[in-house]
C-alpha positions in Angstrom: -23.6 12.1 3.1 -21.0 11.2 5.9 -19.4 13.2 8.1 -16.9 12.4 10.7 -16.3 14.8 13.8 -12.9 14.6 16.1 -12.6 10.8 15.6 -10.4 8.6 17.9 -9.1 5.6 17.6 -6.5 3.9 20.4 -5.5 0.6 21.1 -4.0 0.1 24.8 -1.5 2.5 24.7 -0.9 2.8 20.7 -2.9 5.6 19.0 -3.6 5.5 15.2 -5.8 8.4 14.9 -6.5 11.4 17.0 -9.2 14.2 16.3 -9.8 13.7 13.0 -12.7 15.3 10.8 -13.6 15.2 7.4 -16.8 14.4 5.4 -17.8 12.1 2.1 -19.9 13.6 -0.4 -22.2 12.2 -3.5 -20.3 12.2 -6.6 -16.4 12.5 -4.5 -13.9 10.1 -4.8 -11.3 10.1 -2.0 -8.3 8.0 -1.6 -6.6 7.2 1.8 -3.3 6.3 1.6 -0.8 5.9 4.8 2.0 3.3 5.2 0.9 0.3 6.5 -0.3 -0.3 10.4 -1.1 3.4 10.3 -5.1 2.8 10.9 -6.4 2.9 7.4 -8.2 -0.3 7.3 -9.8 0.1 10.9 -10.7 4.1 9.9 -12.8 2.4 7.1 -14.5 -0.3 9.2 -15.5 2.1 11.2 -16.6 4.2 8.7 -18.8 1.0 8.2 -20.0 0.4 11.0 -18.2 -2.4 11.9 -16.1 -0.8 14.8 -16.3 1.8 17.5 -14.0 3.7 17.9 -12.2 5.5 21.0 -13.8 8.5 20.8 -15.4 11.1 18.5 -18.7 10.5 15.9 -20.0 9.4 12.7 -22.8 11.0 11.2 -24.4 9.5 8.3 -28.8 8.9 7.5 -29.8 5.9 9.0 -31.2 4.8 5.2 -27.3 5.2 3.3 -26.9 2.0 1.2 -23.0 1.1 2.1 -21.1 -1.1 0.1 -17.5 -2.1 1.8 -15.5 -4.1 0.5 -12.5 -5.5 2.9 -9.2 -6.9 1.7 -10.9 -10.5 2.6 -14.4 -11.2 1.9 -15.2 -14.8 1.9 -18.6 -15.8 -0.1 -19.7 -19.4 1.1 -17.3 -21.9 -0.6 -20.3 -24.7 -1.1 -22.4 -22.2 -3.2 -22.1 -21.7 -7.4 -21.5 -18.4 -8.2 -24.6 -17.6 -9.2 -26.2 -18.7 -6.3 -23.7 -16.7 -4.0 -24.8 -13.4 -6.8 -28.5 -13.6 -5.9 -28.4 -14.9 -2.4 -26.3 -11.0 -2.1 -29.2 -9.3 -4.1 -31.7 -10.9 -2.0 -33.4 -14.1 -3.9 -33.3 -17.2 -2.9 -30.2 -18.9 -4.7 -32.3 -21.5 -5.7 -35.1 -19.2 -7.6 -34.7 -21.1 -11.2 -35.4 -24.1 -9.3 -38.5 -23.1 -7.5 -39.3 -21.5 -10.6 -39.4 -24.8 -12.8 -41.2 -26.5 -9.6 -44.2 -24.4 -9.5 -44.6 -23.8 -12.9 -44.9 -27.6 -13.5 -47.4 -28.0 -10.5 -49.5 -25.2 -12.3 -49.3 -27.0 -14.9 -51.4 -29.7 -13.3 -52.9 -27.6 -11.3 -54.0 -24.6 -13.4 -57.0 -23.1 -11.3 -54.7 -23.4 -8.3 -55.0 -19.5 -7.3 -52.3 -19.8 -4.9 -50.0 -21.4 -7.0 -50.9 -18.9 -9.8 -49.4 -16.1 -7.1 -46.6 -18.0 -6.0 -45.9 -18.6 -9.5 -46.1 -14.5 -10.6 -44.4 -13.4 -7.4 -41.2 -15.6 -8.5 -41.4 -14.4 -12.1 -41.4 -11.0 -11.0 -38.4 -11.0 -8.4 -36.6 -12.9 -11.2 -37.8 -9.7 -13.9 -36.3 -7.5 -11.4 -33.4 -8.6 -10.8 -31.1 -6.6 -13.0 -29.7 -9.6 -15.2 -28.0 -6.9 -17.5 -26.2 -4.8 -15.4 -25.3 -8.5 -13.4 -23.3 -9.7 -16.8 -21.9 -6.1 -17.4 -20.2 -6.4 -14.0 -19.4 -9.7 -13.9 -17.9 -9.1 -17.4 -15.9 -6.2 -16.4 -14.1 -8.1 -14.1 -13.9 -11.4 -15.9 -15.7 -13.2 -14.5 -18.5 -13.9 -16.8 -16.9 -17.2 -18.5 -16.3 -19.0 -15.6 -17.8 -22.7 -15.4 -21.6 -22.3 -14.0 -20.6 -26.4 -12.7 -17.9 -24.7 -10.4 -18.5 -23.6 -6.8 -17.0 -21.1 -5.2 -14.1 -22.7 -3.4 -13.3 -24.5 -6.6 -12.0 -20.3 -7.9 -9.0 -19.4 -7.9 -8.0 -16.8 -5.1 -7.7 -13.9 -7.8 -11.3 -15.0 -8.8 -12.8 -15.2 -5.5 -11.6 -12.0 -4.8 -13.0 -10.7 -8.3 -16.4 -12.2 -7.2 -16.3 -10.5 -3.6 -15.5 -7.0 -5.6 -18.9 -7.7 -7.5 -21.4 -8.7 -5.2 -20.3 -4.9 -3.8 -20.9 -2.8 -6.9 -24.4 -5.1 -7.5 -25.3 -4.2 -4.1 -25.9 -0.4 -6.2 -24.4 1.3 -2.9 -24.3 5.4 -2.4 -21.3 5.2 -0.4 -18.6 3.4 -1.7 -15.6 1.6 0.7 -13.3 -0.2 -1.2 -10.2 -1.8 1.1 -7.1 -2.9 -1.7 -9.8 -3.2 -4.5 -7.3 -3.7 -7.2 -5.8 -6.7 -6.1 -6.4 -9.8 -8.2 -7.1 -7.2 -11.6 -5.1 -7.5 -14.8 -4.8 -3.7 -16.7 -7.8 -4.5 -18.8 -10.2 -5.1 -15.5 -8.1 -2.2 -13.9 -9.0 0.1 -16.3 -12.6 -1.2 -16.5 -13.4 -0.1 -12.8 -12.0 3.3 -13.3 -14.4 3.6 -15.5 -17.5 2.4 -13.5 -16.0 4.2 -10.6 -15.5 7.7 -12.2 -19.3 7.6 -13.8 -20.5 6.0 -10.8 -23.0 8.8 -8.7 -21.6 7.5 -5.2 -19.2 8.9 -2.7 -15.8 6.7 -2.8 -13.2 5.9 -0.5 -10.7 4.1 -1.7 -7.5 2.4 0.3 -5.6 1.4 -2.5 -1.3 1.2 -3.0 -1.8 1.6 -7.1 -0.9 5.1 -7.4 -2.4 4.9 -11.6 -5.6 3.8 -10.2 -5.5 6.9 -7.7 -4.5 8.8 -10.4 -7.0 7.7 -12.5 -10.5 8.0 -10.0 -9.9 10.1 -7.2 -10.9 13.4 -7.0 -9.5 14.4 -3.3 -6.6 12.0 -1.2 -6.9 12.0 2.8 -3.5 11.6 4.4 -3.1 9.7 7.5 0.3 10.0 9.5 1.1 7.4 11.2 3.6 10.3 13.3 1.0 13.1 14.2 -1.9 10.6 13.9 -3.6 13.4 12.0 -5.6 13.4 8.5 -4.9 15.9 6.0 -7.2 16.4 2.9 -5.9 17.8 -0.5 -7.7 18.4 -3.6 -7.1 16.3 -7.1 -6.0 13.4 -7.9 -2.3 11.6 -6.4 0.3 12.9 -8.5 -1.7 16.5 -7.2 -1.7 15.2 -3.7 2.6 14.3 -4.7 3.1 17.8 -5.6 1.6 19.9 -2.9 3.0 17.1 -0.6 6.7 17.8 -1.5 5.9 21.6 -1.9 4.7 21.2 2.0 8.0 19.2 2.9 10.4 21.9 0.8 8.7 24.6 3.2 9.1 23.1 6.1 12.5 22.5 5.4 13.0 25.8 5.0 11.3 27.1 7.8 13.1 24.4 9.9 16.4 25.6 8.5 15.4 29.2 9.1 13.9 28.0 12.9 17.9 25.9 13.9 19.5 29.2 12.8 17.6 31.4 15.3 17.8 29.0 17.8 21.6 28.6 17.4 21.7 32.6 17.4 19.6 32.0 20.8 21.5 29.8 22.4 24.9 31.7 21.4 23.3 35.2 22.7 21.9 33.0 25.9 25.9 31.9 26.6 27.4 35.1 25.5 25.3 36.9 28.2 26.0 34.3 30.5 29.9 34.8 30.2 29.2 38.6 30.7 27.2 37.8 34.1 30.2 35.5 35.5 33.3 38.3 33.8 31.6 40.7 35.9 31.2 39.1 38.7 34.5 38.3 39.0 35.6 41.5 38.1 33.2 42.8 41.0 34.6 39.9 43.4 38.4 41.0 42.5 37.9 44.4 43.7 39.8 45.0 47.7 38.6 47.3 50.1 40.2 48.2 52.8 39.1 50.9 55.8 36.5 52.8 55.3 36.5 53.3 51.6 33.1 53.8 51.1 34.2 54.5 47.2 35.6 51.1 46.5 32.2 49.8 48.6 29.9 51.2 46.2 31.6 50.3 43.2 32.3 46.5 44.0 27.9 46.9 45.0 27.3 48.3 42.1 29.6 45.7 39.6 27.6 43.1 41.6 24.2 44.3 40.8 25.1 44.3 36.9 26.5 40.9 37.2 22.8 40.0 38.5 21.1 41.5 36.1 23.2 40.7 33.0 22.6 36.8 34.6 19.0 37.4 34.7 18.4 38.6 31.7 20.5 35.3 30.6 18.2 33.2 32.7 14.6 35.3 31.0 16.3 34.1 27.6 16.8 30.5 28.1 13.2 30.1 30.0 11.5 32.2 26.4 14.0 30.0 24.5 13.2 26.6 26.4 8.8 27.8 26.1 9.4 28.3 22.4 10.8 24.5 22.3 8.1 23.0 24.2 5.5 24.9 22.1 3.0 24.3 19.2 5.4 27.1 16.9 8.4 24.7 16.9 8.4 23.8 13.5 9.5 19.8 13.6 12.0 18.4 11.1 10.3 16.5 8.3 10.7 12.8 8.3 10.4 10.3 5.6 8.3 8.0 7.6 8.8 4.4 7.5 10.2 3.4 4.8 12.5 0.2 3.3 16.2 1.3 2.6 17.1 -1.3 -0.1 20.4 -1.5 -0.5 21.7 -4.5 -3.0 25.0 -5.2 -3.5 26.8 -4.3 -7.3 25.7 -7.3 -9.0 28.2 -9.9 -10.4 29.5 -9.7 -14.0 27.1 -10.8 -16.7 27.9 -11.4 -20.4 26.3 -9.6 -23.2 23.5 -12.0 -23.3 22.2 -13.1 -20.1 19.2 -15.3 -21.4 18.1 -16.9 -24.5 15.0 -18.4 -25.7 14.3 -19.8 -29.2 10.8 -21.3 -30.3 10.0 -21.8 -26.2 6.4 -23.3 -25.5 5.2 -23.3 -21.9 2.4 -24.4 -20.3 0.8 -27.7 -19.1 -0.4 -29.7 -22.1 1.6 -29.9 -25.2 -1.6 -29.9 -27.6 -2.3 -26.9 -25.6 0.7 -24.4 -24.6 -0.4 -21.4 -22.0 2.4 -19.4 -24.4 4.4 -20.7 -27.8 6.9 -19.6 -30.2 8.6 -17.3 -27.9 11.9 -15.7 -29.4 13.1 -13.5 -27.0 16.5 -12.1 -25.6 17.4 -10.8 -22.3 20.7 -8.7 -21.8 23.3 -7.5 -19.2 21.0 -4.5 -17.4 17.8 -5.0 -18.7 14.6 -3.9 -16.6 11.6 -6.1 -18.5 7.9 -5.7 -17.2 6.0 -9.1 -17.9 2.5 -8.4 -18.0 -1.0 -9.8 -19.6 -4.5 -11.0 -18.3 -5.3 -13.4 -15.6 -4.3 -17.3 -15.7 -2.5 -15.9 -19.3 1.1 -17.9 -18.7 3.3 -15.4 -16.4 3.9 -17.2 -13.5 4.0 -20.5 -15.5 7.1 -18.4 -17.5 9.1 -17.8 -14.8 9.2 -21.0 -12.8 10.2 -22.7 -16.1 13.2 -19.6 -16.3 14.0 -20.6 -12.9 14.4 -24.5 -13.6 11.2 -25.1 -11.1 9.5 -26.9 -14.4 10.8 -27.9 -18.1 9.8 -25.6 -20.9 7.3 -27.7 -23.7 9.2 -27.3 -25.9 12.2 -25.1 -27.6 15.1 -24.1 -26.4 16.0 -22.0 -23.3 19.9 -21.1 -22.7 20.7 -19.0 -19.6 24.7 -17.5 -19.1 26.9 -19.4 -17.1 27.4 -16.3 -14.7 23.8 -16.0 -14.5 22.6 -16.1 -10.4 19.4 -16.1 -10.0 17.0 -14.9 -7.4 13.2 -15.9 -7.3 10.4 -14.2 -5.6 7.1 -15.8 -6.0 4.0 -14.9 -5.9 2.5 -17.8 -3.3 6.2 -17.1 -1.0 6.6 -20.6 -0.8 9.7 -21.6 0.7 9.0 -19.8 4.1 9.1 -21.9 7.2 6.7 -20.4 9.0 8.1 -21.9 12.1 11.5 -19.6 11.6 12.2 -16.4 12.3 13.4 -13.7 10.1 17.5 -13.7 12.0 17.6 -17.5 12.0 16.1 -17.5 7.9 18.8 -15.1 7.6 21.4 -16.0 9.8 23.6 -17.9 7.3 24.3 -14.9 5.5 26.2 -12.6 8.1 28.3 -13.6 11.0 26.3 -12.8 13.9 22.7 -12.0 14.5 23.4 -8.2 15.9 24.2 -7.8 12.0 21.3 -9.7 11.1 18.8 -7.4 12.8 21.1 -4.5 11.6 20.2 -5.7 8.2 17.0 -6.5 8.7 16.2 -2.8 9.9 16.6 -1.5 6.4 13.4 -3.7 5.5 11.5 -2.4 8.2 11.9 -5.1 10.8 12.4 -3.5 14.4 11.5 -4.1 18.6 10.6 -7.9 18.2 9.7 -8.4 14.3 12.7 -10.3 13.7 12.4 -12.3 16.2 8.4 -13.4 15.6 7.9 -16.5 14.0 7.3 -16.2 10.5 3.4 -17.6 10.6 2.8 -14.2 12.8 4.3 -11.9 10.2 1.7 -10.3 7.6 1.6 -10.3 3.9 3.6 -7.5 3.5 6.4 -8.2 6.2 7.0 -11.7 4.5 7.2 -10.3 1.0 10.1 -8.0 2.7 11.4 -10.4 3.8 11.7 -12.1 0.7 12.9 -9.1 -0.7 15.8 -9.3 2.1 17.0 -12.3 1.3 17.3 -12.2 -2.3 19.7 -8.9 -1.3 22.3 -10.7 0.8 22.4 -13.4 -1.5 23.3 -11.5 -4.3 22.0 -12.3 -7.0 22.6 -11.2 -10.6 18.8 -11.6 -12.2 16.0 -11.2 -10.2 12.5 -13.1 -10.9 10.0 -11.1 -9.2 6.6 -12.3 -9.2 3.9 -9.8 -8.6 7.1 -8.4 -5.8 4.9 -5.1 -5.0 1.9 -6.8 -4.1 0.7 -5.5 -0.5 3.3 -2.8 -0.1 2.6 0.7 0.6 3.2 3.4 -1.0 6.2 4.5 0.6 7.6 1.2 0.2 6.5 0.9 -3.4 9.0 4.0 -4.2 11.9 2.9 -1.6 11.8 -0.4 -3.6 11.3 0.8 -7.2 14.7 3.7 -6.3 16.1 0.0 -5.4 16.0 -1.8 -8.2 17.1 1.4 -10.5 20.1 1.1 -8.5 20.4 -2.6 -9.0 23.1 -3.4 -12.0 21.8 -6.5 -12.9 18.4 -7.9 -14.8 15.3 -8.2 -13.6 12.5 -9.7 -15.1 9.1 -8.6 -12.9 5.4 -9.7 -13.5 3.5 -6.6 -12.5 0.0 -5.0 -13.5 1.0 -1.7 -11.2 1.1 0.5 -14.2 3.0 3.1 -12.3 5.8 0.9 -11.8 6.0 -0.1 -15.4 5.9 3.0 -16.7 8.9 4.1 -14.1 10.9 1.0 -14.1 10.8 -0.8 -17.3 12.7 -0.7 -20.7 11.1 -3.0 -22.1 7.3 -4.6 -21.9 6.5 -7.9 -22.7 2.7 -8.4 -23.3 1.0 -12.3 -22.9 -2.1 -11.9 -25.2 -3.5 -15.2 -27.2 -0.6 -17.0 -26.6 2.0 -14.8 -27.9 4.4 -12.9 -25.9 4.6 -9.2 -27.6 7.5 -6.9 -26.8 6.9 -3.4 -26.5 8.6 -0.3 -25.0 7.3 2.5 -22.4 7.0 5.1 -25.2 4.2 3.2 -26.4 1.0 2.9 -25.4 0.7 -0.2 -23.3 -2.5 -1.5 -22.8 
């Protein structure tokens, strides 16, 4: 269906990709994953034809229906949805309209032949158009009750982003590439396009950080290394890619172990050999001869000429040693890539009970609470996963924990020791006129241990030192992430905190927080994380918070 042949990709003198090869066929699901910057998005836009790239080819028939969706797909903000839906499927957005318009002038009109043919040709394209498969979709991803009054720009982010991901499965493509499709889905749309994906007839590639979605739908994962700027394919699904990954690593640890031992027994013969060359040739040099002692000659000539060839041989060594170096059989030591190194600090002593809420309504409207009649308790060490549909309360929750807005009604107690730290979802309270050392900067004493600290979040050359505007999505959220650690807090609110981290982050920061001594409270749909981090589950549904633990089913 697709095949791509020694495909290059460089920009000025950075290189993301370098010879690759690999093909897409009907019915495969394939995920890329990479740390982020390491070329994934710009593989798949050229993959779409959106790009060129430095060098190499892709082959794919001239009449393959592609459907890509990038992390940021716009649809005109003046349009209604449904307008913006068949405008994408190719009818003109205001067919009910012209509908209506030429039915009534047939009405007046009805020998009018051409208004009888104007008047079929609309009816058909509107018979055509797939109106039950439309509402399945829109459905899925719930988007089916939204307002029909509302235009686009009047949705939410999560629901523009929804809408993009739809127009792209209508579209009824054979090749599949979705960039970050699960952002903006609760577990209930999650789980609904794993389904349409896995009984879906069309190749799929898939960029995504949600390792239960990869899980889930993918039937092979293509590697890209950021560090050899290679792509490696393995079959199955990630938690098969996991395994064959860290059997790989455990290998060439050992064959790197086994490779520093021969070269130290190299190196060692190399000198040991060199010390013989220089014993005997001062052994040779010490040797006095006096007249014509043609003996004592021949000896100190013949100790010479073993002195050159023992520091031959020496020299044969170190040039075989020195080509083995330089070679393609050097086995390299394995790195763990780029990856945060979250360190926090031992929280500060909580009580028992660090938080305490009795008959709490939240929400907007008191004769309409986004969540009531919560009765809930937090203690010292706690690890809670907050998690529900869309627009369900979560957020709302956690800026009224954080004192941003008064709870409804109810009572709310929180410990006296109680520090809190809040990362939200929109990282407000960025200037995006600072830079990360001088956001930082009141923490440490200098800015050399600014940067220091900084480098543990992935910040190096001039990243602490752009502007914050410049950063992306992901640097900001670490940096976020940063400053909650050097102000140590005690009880972290975390909302949606792994959103737009890779992989590699995702398990650096999860390690992190299992670390951390104090409580968190996290709104998350990453099921992976819940199911790895959590002790407890609280679960918005109808207005009721319900707690539940990570032996049970969640939802």
């Amino acid at each position: 269906m697709l095949t791509v042949h020694r495909l290059t990709q460089s920009f000025d003198i950075q290189t993301l990709f370098e010879n690759v090869s690999f093909s897409l066929n009907s019915g495969e699901r394939t995920g890329l994953v990479g740390p982020n910057g390491s070329g994934k998005t710009t593989l798949m836009r050229i993959l779409a034809g959106l790009e060129q790239p430095t060098g190499g080819s892709v082959s794919r028939d001239p009449s393959l229906r592609i459907g890509y969706l990038p992390q940021a797909l716009e649809p005109d903000p003046s349009l209604y949805v449904q307008e913006v839906i068949r405008l994408h499927r190719g009818l003109p957005a205001d067919i009910d309209l012209q509908l209506a318009t030429t039915a009534e002038a047939l009405a007046k009109q009805p020998d009018d032949q051409a208004l009888q043919v104007a008047y079929d040709a609309l009816l058909q394209q509107i018979q055509v158009d797939d109106t039950e498969r439309v509402t399945h979709i829109l459905a899925g991803l719930g988007l089916d009750q939204i307002d029909p009054a509302l235009t686009v720009g009047m949705l939410s982010g999560g629901q523009q982003t929804r809408l993009s991901l739809a127009l792209v499965l209508l579209d009824d493509p054979q090749l599949l590439l979705l960039d970050e499709p699960t952002n903006h889905l609760d577990i209930s749309m999650l789980e609904w396009l794993e389904n349409w994906l896995v009984i879906s007839p069309c190749a799929t590639l898939i960029i995504s950080h949600d390792r239960t979605f990869l899980d889930h739908t993918v039937t092979h994962i293509l590697e890209l290394d950021p560090l050899s700027h290679t792509i490696k394919q393995y079959a199955g699904n990630y938690s098969a890619y996991v395994e064959q990954r860290q059997l790989e690593i455990e290998h060439q640890w050992t064959a790197y172990h086994d490779q520093q031992a021969e070269i130290r027994r190299m190196r060692q013969d190399i000198l040991r050999t060199r010390e013989q060359a220089a014993k005997t040739e001062r052994e040779a040099s010490s040797i006095r001869i006096g007249g014509s002692d043609y003996k004592q000659k021949g000896y100190k000539s013949y100790q010479q000429g073993i002195a050159k060839k023992v520091a031959k041989k020496a020299k044969s060594r170190q040039k075989k040693l020195d080509r083995y170096l330089e070679s393609d059989d050097r086995v390299d030591k394995p790195s763990n890539g780029r990856e945060m190194k979250l360190e926090f600090d031992k929280a500060n002593h909580l009580g028992r009970s660090v938080m305490r809420m009795a008959e709490v309504s939240i929400g907007y409207n008191t004769a309409r609470p986004l969540i009531e009649a919560i009765n809930l308790e937090i203690h010292a060490g706690q690890r809670v996963a907050l998690t529900g549909p869309n627009g369900c309360g979560k957020t709302t929750l956690l800026r009224c924990i954080s004192g941003e807005m008064p709870v409804l009604g109810g009572n709310m107690l929180l410990s006296s020791t109680v520090q809190l730290g809040y990362l939200q979802q929109d990282q407000s309270g960025l200037d995006p006129d600072q830079t990360p050392v001088k956001m930082l900067l009141n923490y440490f004493p200098n800015e050399t241990q600014v940067r220091n600290f900084l480098a543990y979040f992935v910040f190096t050359g001039p990243e602490p030192l752009k502007p914050i505007s410049l950063l992306s999505y992901g640097q900001r959220t670490r940096l976020l992430l940063a400053k909650l650690v050097a102000e140590g807090c005690n009880f972290l609110l975390l909302d949606e905190p792994i959103n737009h981290l890779d992989i590699p982050s995702r398990v650096q920061f999860e390690q992190a927080l299992s670390q951390f001594g104090g409580v968190v409270l996290v709104v998350v749909h990453d099921r992976y994380f819940i199911d790895r981090f959590a002790d407890e589950i609280w679960w918005v549904e109808n207005g009721k918070i319900h707690r539940r633990w990570p032996e049970n089913t969640h939802p």
